[in-house]
N, C-alpha and C positions, 0 to 999 in steps of 0.2 A: 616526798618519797625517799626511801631509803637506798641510798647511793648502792651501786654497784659494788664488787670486789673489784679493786682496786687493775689487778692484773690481770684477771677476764674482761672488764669493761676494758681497759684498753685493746687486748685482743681481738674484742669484737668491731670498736672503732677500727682498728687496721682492718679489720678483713673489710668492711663496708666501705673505707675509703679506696680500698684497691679494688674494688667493683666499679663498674661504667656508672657513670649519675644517673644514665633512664633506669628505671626500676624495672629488675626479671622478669616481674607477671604483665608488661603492658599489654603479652596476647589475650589475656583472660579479662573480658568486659564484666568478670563477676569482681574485681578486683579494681578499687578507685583511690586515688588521693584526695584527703583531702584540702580545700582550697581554701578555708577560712580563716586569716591569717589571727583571728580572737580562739580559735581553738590549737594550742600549741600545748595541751597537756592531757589528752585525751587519752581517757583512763578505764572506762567503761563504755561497751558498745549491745548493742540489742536490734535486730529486726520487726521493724515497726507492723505489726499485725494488719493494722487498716490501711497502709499505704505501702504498697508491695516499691519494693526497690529502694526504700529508705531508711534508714539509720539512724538511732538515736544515741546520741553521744555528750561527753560533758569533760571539763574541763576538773583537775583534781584537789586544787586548792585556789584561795586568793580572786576566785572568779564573782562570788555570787552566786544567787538563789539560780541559775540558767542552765537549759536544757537545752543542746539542737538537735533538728533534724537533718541529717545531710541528705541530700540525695545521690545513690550511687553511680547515678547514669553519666552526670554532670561532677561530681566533687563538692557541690555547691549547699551551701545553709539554703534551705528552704523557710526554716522556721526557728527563731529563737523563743524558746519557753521561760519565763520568767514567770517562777514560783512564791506564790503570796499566801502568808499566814505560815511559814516557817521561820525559824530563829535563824540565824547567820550562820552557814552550812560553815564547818569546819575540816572537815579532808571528804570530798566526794569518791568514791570509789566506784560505783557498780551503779547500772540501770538493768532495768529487764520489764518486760512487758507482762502482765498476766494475764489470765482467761478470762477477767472480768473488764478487759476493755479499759486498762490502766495501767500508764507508767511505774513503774516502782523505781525507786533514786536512794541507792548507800549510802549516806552520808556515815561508814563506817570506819573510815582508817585515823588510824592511832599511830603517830610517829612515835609516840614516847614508849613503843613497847607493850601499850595495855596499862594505862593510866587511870585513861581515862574511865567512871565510873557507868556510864552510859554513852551510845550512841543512837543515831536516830535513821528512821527511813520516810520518804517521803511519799504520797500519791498524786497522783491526777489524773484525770480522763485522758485518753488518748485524742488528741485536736481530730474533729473528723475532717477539716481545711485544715492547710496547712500557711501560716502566717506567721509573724511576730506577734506576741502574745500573753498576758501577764494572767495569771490562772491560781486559782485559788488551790492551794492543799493542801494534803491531811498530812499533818506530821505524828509519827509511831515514839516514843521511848523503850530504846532495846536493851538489854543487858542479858549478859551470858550466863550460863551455870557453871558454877566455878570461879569467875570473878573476870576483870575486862580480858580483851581480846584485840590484838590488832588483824584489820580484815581489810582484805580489797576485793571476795568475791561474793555478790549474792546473787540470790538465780529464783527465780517464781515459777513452781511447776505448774505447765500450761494446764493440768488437766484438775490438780485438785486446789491449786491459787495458792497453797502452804510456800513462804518464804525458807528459806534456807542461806548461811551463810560458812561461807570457809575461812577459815580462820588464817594470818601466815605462814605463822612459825614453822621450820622445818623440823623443831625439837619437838615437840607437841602440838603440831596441826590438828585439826578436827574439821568436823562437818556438822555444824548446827542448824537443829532442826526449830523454827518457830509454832506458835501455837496456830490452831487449826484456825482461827481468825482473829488475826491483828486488830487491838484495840486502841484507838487516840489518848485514852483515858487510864491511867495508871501507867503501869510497867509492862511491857513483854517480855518473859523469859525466854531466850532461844537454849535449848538443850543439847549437850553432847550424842549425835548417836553414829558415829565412826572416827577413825582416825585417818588423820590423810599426812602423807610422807612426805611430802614436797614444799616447795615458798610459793603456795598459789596468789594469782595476780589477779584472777578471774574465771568467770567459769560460767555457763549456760546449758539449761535442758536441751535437750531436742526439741521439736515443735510438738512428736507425739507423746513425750514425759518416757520413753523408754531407754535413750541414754542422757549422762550429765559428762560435761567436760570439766575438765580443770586443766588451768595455764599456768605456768610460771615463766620468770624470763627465758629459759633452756629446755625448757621439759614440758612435755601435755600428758595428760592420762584421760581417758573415756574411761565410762562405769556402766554398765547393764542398769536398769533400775528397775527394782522389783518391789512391790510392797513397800515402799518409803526406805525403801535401802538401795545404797550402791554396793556391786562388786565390779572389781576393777575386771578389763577385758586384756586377754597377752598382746594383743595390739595394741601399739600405738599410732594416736594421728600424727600424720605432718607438719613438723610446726617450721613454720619462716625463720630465719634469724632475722633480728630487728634490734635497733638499737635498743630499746628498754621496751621490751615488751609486754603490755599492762591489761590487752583487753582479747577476749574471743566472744562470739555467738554463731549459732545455726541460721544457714542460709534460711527461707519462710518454708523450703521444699525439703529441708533436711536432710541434702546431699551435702552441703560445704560447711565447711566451717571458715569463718571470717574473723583475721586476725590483729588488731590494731596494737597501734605503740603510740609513746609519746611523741612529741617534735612538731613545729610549725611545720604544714603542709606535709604533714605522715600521709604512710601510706596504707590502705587495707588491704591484706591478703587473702586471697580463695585458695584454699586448699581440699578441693573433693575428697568424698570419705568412699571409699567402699567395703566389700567382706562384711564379718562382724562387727565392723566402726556404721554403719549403715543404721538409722534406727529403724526400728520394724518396720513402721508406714512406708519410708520410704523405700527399702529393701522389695516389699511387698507390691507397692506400685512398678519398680524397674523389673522384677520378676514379669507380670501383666502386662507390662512393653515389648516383654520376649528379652530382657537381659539389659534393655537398654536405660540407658540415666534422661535424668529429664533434663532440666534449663542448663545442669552446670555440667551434661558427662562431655568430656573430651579435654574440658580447658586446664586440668589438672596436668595433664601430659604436654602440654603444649608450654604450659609454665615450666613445669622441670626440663623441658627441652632447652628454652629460654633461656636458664637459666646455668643450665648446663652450659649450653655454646657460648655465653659472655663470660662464662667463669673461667671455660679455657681460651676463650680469644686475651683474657687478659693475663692469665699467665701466661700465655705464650707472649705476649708484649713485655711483660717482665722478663725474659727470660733472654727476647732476641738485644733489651735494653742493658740486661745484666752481662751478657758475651760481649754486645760493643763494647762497654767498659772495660774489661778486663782484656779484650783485645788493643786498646788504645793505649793503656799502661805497658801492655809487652812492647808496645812499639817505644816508647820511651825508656 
């Protein structure tokens, strides 16, 4: 991964060491750490279609062909996937599930900048059990129009299965679109068809295909999605601060968005959407409740409470520490 700016990453280790060690959101049961001390570089995350309350996630380089499933409820690996009949993944970035009942796995990032000539993406069935388990699948050859690409986000629209990738650069980002179906056999061209301004890390549809997110370590943007297009929305979502923040996806209900980072025993974030960050379905269901959210309304507020009141209980502890100081030199 490409290190941080030198004097914002530290800024941001200060501000996370002067926070209390329990994490902000531990009111919100839509928010887990997790516990796997083999996944310390988790880089791409995805809600598991067939097994509600689970997560697929993966490690970003140096791991191996492995997928896991965390489960949320616990922190805990439920299932490690090891992928057979692919060549030796070289920077994993992105997982995402699609409509046909199958993992998709990035094997897209490019540390040299866009070097390299091709990269790859991988499939497999979604496990309808969930175990440890070594699974046969399909591997993609992708290359970009226009020539390589360094990339950490790709996203499977749930409704018409088309792959999509974002590209990093904040010089010349984009949003490439793949073909209508990926073939094992030859090349896949993914195509230019917007620009995007930001250093995306990741990014995920909605569960109904009517918005797409994009993360960067600082910054989120939501997109309306219409006709195989995004437009950006004047909203922004919520985004956590987090030491190297590398991954999002939509809750299964499409109220939250879920935000992961790197680091041994990371932690995931829920951050509720509402307004126009809300995708249609789900907007349209909380309308037909009489206004109300379904699995995740309330715990969005309950985290920035949280998070509020440890933010000032600890300046205030800086502060009552900083006066004795400077009290204890006047007396000398």
């Amino acid at each position: 991964m490409r290190p941080l700016p030198s004097l914002l990453g530290a800024a941001v280790l200060l501000a996370l060491s002067a926070a209390p060690p329990a994490a902000a959101d531990d009111s919100s049961p839509s928010s887990f750490q997790i516990k796997d001390p083999r996944i310390a570089e988790s880089s791409g995350l995805a809600a598991s279609r067939a097994h509600p309350g689970v997560y697929w996630t993966h490690n970003d380089s140096s791991d191996g062909p492995y997928v896991y499933a965390v489960d949320s409820r616990t922190g805990k690996t439920v299932a490690r996937i090891a992928m057979r009949g692919v060549g030796k993944p070289r920077d994993v970035e992105a997982v995402s599930v699609g409509p046909d009942g199958n993992v998709y796995v990035g094997d897209i990032g490019d540390n040299l900048g866009g070097q390299w000539s091709h990269v790859w993406i991988y499939r497999f069935p979604e496990p309808k059990k969930l175990r440890d388990m070594t699974v046969k699948a399909t591997q993609f050859t992708v290359e970009y129009q226009g020539g390589p690409r360094n990339a950490e986000a790709m996203m499977v629209h749930p409704k018409t299965g088309k792959v999509y990738i974002a590209s990093k650069s904040e010089e010349d980002g984009g949003l490439y679109e793949g073909p209508d179906t990926l073939t094992p056999s030859g090349t896949n061209v993914f195509r230019r068809i917007a620009p995007v301004d930001m250093e995306v890390t990741d990014g995920a549809f909605a569960p109904d295909g009517s918005r797409l997110v994009l993360r960067g370590y600082f910054t989120a943007a939501e997109y309306r999605w219409r006709n195989g297009k995004p437009k950006e929305l004047k909203e922004e979502p919520g985004l956590p601060l987090q030491r190297q923040g590398e991954s999002v996806t939509f809750s299964t209900d499409g109220g939250t968005l879920m935000y992961g980072t790197e680091g041994q025993y990371s932690r995931v974030s829920a951050e509720p959407l509402d307004g126009e960050l809300l995708p249609d379905a789900t907007a349209k269901e909380q309308k037909k409740n009489g206004g109300k959210g379904g699995s995740h309304a309330g715990r969005g507020e309950d985290d920035k409470n949280g998070t509020l009141t440890k933010a000032v209980l600890t300046f205030g502890g800086a502060m009552v520490l900083f006066l004795g100081v400077r009290r204890l030199f006047r007396r000398r």
